[in-house]
N, C-alpha and C positions, 0 to 999 in steps of 0.2 A: 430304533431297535428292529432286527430284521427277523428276530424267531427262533426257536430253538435250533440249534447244529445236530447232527447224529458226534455223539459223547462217548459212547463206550465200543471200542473193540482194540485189539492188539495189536495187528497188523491191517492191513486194506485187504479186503478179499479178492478171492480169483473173479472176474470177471468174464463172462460166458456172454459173446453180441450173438444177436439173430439179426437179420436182413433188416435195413428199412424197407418202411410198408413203401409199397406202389404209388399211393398219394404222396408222399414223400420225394422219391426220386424222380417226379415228373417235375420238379420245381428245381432241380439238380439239372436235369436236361432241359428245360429253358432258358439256364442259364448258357447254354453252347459250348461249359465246358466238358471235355468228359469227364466220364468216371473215375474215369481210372487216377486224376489229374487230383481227387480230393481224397481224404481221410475224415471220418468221422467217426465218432462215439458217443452216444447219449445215454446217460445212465440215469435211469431215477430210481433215490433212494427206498429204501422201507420205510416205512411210515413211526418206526418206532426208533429208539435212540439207543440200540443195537443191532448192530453190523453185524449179518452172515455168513457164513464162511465161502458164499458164492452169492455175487451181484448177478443180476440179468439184464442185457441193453441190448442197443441198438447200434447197428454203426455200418461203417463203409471206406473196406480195408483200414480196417482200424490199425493192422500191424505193419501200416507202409510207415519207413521212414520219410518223414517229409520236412522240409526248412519249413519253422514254425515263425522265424522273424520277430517281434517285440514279444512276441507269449510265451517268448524260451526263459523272460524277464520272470516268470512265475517259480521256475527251477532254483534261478540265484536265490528267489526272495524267498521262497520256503527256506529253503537250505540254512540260509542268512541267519533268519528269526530260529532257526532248530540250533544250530552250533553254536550261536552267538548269546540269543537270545532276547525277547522283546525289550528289556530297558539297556539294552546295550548301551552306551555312549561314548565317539568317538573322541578325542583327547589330540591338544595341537599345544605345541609348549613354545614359549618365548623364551630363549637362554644367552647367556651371554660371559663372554671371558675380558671385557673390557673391565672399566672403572667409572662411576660416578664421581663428578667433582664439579661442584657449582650449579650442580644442573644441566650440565653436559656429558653424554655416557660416550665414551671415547674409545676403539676395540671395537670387535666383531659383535654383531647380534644374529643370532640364530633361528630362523623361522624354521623350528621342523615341525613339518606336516604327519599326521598320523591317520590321514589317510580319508578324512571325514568327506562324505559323499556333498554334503551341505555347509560346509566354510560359504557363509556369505558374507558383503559389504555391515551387514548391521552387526555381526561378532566381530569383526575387527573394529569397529566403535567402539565397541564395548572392551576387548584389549587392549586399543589407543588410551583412553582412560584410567586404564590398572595401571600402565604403565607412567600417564600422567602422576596418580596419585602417588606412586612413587617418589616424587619430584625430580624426574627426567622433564627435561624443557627442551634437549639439543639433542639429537643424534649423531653423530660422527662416527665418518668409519666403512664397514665393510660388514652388508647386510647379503648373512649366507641365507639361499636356502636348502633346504635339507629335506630329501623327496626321497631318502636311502629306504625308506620303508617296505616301496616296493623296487623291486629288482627288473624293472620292466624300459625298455627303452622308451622314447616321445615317438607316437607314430604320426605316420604321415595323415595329417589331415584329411589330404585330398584321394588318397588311396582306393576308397571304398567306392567312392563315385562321382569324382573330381569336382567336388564342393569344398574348397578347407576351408573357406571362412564361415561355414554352415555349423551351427553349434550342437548341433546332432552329434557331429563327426568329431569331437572331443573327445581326446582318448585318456587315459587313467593318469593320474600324478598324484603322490603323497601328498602334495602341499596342493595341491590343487584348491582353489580360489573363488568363489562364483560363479562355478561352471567353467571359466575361463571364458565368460562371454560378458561382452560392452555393449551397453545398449547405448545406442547414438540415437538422440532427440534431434529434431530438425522441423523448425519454424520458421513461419514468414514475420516481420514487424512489420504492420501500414504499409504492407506489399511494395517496400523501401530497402530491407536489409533480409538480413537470413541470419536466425541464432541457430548455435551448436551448443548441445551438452551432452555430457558423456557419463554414465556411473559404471566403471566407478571417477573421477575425475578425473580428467589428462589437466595436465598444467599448458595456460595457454602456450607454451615454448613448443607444446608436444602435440600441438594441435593445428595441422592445416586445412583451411576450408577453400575448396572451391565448387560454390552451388552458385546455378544462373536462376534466378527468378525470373518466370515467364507466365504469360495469359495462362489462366486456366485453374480449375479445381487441383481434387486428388487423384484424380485418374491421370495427370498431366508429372505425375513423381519418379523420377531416376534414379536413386539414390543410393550412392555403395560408399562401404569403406575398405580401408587396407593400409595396412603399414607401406610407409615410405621407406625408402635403406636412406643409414644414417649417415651422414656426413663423416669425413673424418676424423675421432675427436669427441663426434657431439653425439646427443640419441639420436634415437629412430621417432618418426612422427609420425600420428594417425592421420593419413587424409580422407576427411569428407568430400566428394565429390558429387555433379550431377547435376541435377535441374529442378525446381519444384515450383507448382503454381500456386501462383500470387494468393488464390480465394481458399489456399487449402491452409487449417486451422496449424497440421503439422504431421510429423509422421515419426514413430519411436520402432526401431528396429536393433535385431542383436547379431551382432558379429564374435568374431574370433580370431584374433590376428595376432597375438603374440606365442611364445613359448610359453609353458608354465611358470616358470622362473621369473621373468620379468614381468608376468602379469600379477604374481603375489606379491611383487616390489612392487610397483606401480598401486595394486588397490590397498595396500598397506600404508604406502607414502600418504596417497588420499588421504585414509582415515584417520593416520596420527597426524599431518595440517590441519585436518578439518577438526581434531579436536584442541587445535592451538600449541603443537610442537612444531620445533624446526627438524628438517633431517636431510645433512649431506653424505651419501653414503653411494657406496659402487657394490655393485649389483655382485656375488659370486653364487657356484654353487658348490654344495661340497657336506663333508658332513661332522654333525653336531660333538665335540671332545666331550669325553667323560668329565673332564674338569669345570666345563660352562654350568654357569651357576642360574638357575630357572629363574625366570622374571614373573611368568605369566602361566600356571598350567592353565587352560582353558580346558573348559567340560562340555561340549556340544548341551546346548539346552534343550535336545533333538533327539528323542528316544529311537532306538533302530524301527519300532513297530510304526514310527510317524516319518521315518525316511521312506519305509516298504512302502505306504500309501503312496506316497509322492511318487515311487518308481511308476507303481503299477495304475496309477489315475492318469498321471500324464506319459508315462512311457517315456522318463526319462532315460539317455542312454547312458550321457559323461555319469550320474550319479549309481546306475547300475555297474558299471563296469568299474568303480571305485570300490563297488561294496565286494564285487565277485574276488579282487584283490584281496580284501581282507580278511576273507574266508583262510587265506594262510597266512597272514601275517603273525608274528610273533617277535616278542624278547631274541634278540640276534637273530632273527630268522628272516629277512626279506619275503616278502611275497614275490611269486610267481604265478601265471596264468598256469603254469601245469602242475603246481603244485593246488592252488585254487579247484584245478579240474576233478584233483585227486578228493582233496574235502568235499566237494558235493559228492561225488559217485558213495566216497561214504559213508558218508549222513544219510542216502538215501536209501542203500542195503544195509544201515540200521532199523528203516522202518520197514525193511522189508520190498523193497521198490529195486527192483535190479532191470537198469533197461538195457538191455545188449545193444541195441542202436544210436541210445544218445550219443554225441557229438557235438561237446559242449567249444566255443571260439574263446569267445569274453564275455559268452552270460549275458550278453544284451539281447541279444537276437539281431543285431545291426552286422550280419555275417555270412557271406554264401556257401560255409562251411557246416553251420549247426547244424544237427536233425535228431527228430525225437517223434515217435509217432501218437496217433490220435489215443491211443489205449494206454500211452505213457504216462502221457499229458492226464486224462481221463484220472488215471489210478491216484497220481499224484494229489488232483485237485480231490478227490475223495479221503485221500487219508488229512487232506488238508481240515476235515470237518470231523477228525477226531481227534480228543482233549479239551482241557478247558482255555486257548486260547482260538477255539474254531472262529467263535463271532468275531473277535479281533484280527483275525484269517480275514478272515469273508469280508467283510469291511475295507480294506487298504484294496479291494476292488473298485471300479469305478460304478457307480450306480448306472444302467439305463435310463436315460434321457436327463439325465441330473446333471453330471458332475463326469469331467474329463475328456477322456477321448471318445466318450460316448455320449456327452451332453445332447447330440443331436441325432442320436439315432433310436429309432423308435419311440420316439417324444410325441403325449397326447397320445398313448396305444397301453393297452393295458400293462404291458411288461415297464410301463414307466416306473422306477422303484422296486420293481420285481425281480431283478437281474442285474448280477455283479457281475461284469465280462470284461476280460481283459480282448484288447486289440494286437492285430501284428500286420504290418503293410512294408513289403518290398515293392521295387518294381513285377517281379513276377509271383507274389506272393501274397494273401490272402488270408489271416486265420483270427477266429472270433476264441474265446474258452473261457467256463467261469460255472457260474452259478444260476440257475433261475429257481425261485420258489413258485413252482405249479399255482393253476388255479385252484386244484385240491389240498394245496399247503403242502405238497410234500417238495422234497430238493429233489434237484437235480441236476446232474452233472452234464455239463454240456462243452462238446469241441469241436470245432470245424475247422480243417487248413485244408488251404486253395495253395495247390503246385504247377503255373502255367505262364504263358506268357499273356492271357487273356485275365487274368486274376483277376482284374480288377471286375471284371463282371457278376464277379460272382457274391458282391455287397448284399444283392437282393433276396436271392437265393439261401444265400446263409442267416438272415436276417427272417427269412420264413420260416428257415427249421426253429432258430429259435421260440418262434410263437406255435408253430406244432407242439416243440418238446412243451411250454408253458400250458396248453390247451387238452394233454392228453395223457397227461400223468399229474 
């Protein structure tokens, strides 16, 4: 339990910054960057569990727009849990216009995706099996998938910063599958051979290995994958390649090398073998007839309030920019990113939060287009701690020194457990924002974004205002 939230008021009050003190900005200028290059606002709350009609803080240019990078993930994820709401649950249907006969379903089967940010390997086990009980034994045919949900083309991987097999850089799909990422295992036997495995499973036909085993530990490991182009005729195959030393135990890494489409056929094929069906079937895409008859509704076992955690602890992106989609999806109504853009901006001037500067991409923050400033950010995370799902808010934060992308940062310091903050790291980009509960027990709201090409200097910097704000409200 982290303590009571402030519970009652209507809208988030006006917010009025005065200067940070001079002990303060002295720690801002040893980092080398300047001033001008950051945005801050530190608000701490009133001590009571009503909100004023004017807050008092701290800040530094609070009203610059700035690229907030992974923290813009805090916009989608409010908005998400406001429109949507906490027990949401995404919804992925198995259908089909073929025929059973002896145990072989013979026709089209229809994977359509409904968008779920977390479709992993162990729900399609659990799928393979409904479908088992059924008494399907054989698949034949022509396995659609069905991604119409959203209205968004497949982007380029490599786009953003010429990584596309980096599982960062997965961009949004209906049917989307385990992130769309393989994790590739890679071991030594008796420093003799070299095993591969793969989940979700490639069939060995789908699988080339070439790794040299050489002297040396794991500091001695080269190891990449990547799709092979397929033959004529036949698939395409993963090759492992590279080098690994002999004394190293092994090495587990995740890539991203297919399209969505073939990556939901592939860990779907997996899971219905692996639960002892056959399945010969050619890949298509396209979309689901009113007349296919549902095999399988699936119900995500994954409430949206336990996806938002996952966003915001780990900063995932493939799963925020599935959810920022959903914000418009509907009954005949595809999703769009601009249509998406529209349902936050109005979720949020229903709470009274009208930012003139945001400038939302894909709601990940993975964009050198977003901005939103310190006073935005600030206002947001404040109304975020009125109602009765504040704790539940405050929570799908990552704890200081605990848990996420802050497990290690200010660990062993009193803010250990004291501070829910979300992270945001570009190349030139910088920004801390969240929660700390003071040493006097009161909240407060804390945001710092770094805009430079030196950002990354300023980890220290921003890591002391935090223990300021903690020590002095």
């Amino acid at each position: 339990m982290i303590g009571p939230c402030v519970a009652t008021a209507q809208f988030t009050p006006i917010i009025r910054f005065a200067p940070l003190p001079a002990e303060v900005k002295k720690e801002i200028s040893a980092s080398g960057i300047p001033e001008s290059a950051w945005s801050v606002a530190i608000i701490p709350l009133p001590p009571v569990v009503v909100m004023g009609p004017v807050l008092n803080g701290l800040g530094l240019n609070p009203d610059s727009p700035v690229n907030p990078a992974s923290v813009m993930k805090l916009v989608t994820t409010r908005a998400a849990l406001g429109l949507l709401g906490p027990q949401f649950r995404h919804q992925t249907r198995i259908a089909t216009t073929g025929r059973l006969e002896s145990g072989v379903l013979r026709g089209d089967l229809f994977f359509q995706g409904g968008g779920d940010p977390k479709l992993v390997v162990e729900d399609l086990d659990e799928i393979a099996k409904r479908l088992k009980a059924m008494g399907i034994e054989r698949i034949e045919g022509n396995l659609v998938v069905d991604g119409t949900r959203f209205d968004e083309p497949e982007i380029d991987p490599g786009q953003f910063d010429g990584r596309p097999f980096s599982t960062y850089n997965v961009g949004p799909h209906a049917a989307m599958v385990n992130f769309k990422s393989v994790k590739v295992s890679v071991w030594p036997e008796a420093g003799k051979r070299v095993r591969v495995m793969t989940e979700p499973r490639f069939r060995d036909q789908e699988l080339l290995q070439k790794i040299q085993l050489i002297d040396g530990g794991c500091n001695k490991n080269r190891v990449s994958a990547r799709m092979e182009p397929a033959a004529k005729g036949a698939e395409p195959k993963l090759l492992v390649s590279g080098v690994i030393g002999k004394q190293c135990n092994g090495v587990d890494f995740y890539v991203s090398v297919m399209d969505h489409a073939r990556f939901a056929m592939t860990a779907f094929r997996a899971a219905w073998e692996a639960a002892g069906g056959v399945m010969k079937v050619k890949l298509q895409t396209g979309v689901t007839p009113d007349n296919a008859r549902t095999l399988v509704q699936w119900e995500s076992p994954r409430p949206l309030i336990e996806l938002v955690a996952d966003i915001n602890k780990l900063s995932n992106n493939p799963m925020t920019r599935q959810l920022f989609l959903t914000l418009s999806a509907g009954e005949g109504r595809p999703a769009t990113r601009q249509e998406s853009r529209l349902a936050v901006k109005a979720y949020l001037a229903s709470r009274g939060l009208v930012f003139p500067e945001l400038v939302i991409d894909n709601g990940s923050g993975l964009s050198r287009e977003e901005r939103i400033s310190a006073k935005s950010l600030a206002r947001l995370l404040a109304d975020g701690l009125i109602g009765p799902d504040a704790q539940a808010w405050v929570e799908t934060l990552p704890a200081v020194g605990i848990e996420g992308t802050v497990r290690n940062r200010m660990r062993n310091s009193v803010l250990e457990g004291r501070a829910w903050l979300k992270t945001g790291t570009l190349d030139d980009v910088r920004a801390l924002a969240g929660y700390i509960r003071s040493a006097e027990g009161r909240w407060v709201v804390f945001v710092a974004v770094v805009n430079d090409p030196q950002a990354a200097k300023a980890k220290q910097a921003i890591d002391s205002l935090v223990k300021w704000a903690y020590t002095y409200h």
